[in-house]
C-alpha positions in Angstrom: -203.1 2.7 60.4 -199.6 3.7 59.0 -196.5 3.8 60.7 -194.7 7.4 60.6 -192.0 5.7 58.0 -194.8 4.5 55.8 -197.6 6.5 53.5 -199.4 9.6 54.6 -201.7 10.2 55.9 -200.0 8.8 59.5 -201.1 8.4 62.7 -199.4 12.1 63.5 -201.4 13.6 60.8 -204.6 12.1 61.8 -203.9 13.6 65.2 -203.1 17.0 64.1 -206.2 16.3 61.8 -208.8 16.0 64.5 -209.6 12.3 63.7 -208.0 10.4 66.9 -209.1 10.8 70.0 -207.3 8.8 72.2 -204.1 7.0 71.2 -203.0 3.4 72.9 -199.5 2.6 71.7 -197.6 -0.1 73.0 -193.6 0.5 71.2 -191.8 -3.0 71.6 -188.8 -2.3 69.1 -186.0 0.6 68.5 -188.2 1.5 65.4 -191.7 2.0 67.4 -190.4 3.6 70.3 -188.7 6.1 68.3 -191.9 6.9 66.4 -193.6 6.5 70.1 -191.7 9.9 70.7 -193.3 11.6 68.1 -196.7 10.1 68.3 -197.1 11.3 72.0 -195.6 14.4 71.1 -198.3 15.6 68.7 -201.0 13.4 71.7 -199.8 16.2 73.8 -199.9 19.4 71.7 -203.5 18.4 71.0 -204.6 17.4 74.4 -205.3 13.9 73.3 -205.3 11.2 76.2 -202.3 9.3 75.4 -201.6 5.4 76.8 -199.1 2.7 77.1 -200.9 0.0 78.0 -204.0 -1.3 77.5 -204.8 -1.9 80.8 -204.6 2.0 81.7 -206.8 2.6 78.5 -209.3 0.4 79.7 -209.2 1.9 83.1 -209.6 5.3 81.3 -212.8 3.7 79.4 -214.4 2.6 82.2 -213.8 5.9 84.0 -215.3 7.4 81.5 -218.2 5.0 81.3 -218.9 5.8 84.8 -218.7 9.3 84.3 -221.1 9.3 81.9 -223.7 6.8 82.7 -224.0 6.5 86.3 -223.9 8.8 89.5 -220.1 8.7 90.6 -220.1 9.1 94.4 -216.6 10.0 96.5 -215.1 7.7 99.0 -212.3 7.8 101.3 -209.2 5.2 100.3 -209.9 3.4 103.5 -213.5 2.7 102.9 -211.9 0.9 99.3 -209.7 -1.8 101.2 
């Protein structure tokens, strides 16, 4: 997928487009983080589940998973440890 600096369309337009969903960026450099800023700008405007790490968007997944496949029951923290 392009970068904001490269060709159109970018990963902001396919956001404001309706084509992501979720976004899982993971800035390491000046460069990224300061398109990071922009990308989870237009993630927010649209209400698009934003991540940066792929261990919370994997968390998120199988959430999700859950949700939709099986019954999801309620448990106090205690019970958990």
């Amino acid at each position: 997928m392009s970068k904001l600096s490269e060709e159109r369309p970018n990963v902001v337009d396919r956001i404001r487009n309706g084509e992501i969903h979720m976004v899982i960026n993971t800035p390491s450099g000046k460069r990224e983080r300061s398109d990071a800023y922009f990308i989870r700008r237009a993630a927010v405007e649209h209400k698009i589940p934003y991540f940066t790490t792929v261990r919370a968007a994997h968390a998120a997944v199988e959430a999700i998973d859950s949700y939709k496949n099986r019954q999801l029951s309620v448990k106090p923290l205690q019970e958990m440890i």
